[in-house]
Structures are given as C-alpha cells and as structure tokens.
C-alpha positions in Angstrom: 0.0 0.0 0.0 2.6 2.4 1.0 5.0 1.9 -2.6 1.5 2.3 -4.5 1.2 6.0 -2.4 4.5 6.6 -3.0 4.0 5.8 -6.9 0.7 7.6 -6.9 2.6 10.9 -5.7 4.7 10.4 -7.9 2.5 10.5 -10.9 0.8 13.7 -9.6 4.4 15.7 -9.2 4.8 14.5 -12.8 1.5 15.7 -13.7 1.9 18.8 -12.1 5.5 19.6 -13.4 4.1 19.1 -17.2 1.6 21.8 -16.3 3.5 24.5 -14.3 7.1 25.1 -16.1 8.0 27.6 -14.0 6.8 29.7 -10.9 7.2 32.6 -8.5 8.7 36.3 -8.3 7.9 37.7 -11.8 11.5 38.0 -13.6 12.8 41.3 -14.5 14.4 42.3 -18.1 16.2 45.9 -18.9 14.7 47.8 -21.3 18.4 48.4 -22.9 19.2 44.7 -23.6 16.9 44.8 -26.8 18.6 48.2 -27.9 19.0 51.8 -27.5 18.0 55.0 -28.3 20.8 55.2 -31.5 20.1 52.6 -33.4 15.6 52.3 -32.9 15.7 51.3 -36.6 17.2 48.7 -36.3 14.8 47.6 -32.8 12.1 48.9 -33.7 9.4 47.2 -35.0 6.2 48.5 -34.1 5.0 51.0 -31.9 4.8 52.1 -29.0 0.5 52.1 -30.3 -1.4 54.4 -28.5 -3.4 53.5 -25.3 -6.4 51.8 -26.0 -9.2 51.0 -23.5 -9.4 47.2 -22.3 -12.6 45.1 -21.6 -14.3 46.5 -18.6 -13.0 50.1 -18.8 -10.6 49.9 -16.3 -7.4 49.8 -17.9 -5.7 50.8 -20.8 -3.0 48.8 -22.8 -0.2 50.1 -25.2 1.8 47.4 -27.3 5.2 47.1 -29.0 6.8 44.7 -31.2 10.8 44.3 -31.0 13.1 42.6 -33.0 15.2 41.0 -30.0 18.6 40.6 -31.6 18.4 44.1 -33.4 17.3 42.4 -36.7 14.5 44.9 -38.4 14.2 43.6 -41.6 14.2 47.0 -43.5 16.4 48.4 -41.4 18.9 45.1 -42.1 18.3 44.8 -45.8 16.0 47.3 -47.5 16.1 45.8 -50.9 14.0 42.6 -49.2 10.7 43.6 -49.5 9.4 39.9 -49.0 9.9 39.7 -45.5 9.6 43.9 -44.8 7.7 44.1 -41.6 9.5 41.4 -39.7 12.3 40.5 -37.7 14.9 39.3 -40.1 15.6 36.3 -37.9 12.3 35.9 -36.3 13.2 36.8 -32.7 10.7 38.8 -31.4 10.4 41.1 -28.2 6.6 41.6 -27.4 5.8 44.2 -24.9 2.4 45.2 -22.9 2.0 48.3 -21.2 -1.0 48.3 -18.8 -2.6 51.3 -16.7 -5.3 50.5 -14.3 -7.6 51.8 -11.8 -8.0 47.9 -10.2 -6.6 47.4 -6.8 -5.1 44.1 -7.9 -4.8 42.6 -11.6 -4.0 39.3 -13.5 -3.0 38.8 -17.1 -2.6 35.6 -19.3 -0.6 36.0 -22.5 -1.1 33.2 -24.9 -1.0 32.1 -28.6 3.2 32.0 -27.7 4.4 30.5 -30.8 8.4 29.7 -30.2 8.2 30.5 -26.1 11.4 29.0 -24.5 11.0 30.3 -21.1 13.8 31.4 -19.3 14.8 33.3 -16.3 19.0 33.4 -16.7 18.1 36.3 -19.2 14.8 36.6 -18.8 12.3 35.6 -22.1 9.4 36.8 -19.9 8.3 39.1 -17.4 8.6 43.2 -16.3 10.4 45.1 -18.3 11.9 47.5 -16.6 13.6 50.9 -17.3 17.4 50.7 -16.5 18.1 54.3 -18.0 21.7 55.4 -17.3 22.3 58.8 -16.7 26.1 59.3 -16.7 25.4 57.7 -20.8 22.3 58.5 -22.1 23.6 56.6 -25.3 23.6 53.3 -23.3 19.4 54.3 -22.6 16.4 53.1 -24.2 13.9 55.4 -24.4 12.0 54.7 -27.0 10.7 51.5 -25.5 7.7 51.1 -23.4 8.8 49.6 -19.7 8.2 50.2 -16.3 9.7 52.4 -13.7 10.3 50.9 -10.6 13.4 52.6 -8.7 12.2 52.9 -4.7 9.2 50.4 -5.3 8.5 47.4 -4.1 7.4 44.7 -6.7 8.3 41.6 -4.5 4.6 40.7 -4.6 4.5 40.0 -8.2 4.0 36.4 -9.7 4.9 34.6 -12.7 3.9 31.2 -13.4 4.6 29.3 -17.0 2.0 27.1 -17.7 1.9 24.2 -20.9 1.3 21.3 -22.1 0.9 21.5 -26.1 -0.1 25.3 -25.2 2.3 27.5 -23.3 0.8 30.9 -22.1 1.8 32.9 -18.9 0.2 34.0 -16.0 0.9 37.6 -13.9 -0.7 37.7 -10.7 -0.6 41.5 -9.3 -1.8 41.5 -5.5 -1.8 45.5 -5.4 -0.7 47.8 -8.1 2.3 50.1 -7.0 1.7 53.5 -8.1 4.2 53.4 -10.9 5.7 57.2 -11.9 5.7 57.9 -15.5 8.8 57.2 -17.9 10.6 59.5 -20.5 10.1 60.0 -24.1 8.2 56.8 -25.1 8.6 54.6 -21.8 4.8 55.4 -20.7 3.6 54.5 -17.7 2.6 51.3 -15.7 3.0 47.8 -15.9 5.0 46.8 -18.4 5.1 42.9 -19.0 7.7 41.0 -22.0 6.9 37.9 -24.0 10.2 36.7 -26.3 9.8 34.0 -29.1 11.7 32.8 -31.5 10.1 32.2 -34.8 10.5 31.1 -38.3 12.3 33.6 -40.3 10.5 34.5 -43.0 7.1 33.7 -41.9 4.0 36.2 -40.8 4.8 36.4 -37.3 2.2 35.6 -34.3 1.3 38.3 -31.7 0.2 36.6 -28.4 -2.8 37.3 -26.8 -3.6 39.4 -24.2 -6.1 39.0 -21.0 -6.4 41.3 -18.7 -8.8 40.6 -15.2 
C-alpha cells in the first residue's frame, strides 16, 4: 500500500511539473538589452500604439513589437521587401503596457508561438527601465517599460503554464503607483513575452487577457 502512495505521488508531481514550467517572483528584463535609443531602426518594430481602453473600462493597454537581436528587416536589408515588416531572424520582443484603476490585476498571454521560457536572461516578465544617466547613449527610451526605482514589486508572480499550449500567467496582488517614464517609456506595468520564430514567416502576436 505504501510503494503504491509513493508511486501515486509520484504521478501527480509529474502531472503537475508538465503543467507549471516555471513559478514565483515575476522576472525582471532591462529595457536596454533589446537596444537603445541610437540605433531604434534597427529595434524597432512596431509602436509604441497608443493607449487603448481594455474590456471593462478599467485599464488601458499600449503594445510594441521588438526585433530582439536588433534584426528589423528594412532596417537590415532594404532591398528585401518579402519579409519587410518582420524580424529578419524571427526573434521577437513583445511588450504590454497596462494602466489600471484595479486594486489588484491578472494577465494571461497566450498564442506564444516559439516560447522558451527562461529566467538566466529573462524571455518573460517586467520590463523595466534601466536608463543610465552618466550615458544617455547606453538608454532606451523609445521603449515602453516600467519604472520601478524605490518600489516594491516583490509581490509580483509569474507562473509558466503548458502542455501543447504554453501561455503565462501575472498575478498583481496590489498595483504600486508606478511614476511615469521618459520620451516613449509610458507609464505602468510593463510585461515581455520573447519568441523565437520562423524567419521569413507572418509572425504571431500573443494574446492578451487582462482581469
């Protein structure tokens, strides 16, 4: 009786690892590892959009596409108008800017087509604004992310979950009164999906819930 327990719990920790990939403190990425301010073009993909008005009225969302390893495909080659509009080597940076009057939020992104996640260099997460301001050629601001000097964001949680579908779940006990960022940085939460695509393909935004 007690080795079928044993094999029973084992099964479920199995189970459960095949669900949750990884969980806890919500990882934190630097707005200046995709790029900075000099060379946008080559970054740059998309937006920031403006703010538009989320499901219940509460909260707002800006988006942003970014080609992760700097890879624009105009900006790399201009004379290849087949895959203009895309990252050259399908790495994409996908970033969601949220403003919100809730006391306490949660926000799924799916549809992650070529989601590795990882938190040595973060593929998901905050992204944060990591401005420097002896070298304001080693800042990004062009690039939605979040301030968070003097704040405390210990409270929020990241969980991967998958099985033939990966999407991520942000679990936001109390929202920190975040000050506003320079230039383009906006304001709020900022949360950062990485994938790695086919090159040369229409590439796939993830999806967006916001509760």
């Amino acid at each position: 009786m007690k080795c079928f327990l044993k094999f029973a719990l084992a099964l479920l920790l199995c189970a459960l690892c095949a669900v949750t990939c990884f969980a806890g403190q919500v990882p934190v990425r630097g707005s200046s590892n995709n790029g900075v301010d000099v060379n946008a073009p080559f970054w740059n993909l998309v937006g920031p959009t403006a703010p538009q008005i989320h499901v219940g009225g509460n909260s707002t969302l800006e988006t942003q596409i970014v080609c992760t390893n700097q890879q624009v495909a105009a900006a790399v080659d201009n004379t290849d108008s087949a895959n203009a509009g895309t990252c050259k080597d399908g790495a994409y940076t996908f970033l969601f800017q949220i403003q919100t009057a809730n006391p306490s939020l949660t926000v799924v992104l799916s549809n992650l087509v070529g989601f590795t996640p990882s938190t040595l260099l973060p593929t998901y997460g905050l992204a944060t604004c990591d401005n420097d301001p002896d070298n304001p050629n080693a800042s990004n601001t062009l690039q939605l992310c979040t301030q968070v000097a003097g704040l405390d964001i210990t409270g929020i949680d990241a969980t991967v979950l998958g099985k033939k579908t990966m999407r991520i779940s942000f679990t936001v006990p109390s929202v920190p009164a975040f000050p506003a960022g320079i230039n383009k940085q906006g304001q709020g939460l900022t949360f950062v999906v990485l994938t790695q695509q086919t090159p040369g393909t229409a590439m796939v935004v993830p999806k967006i819930a916001i509760k």
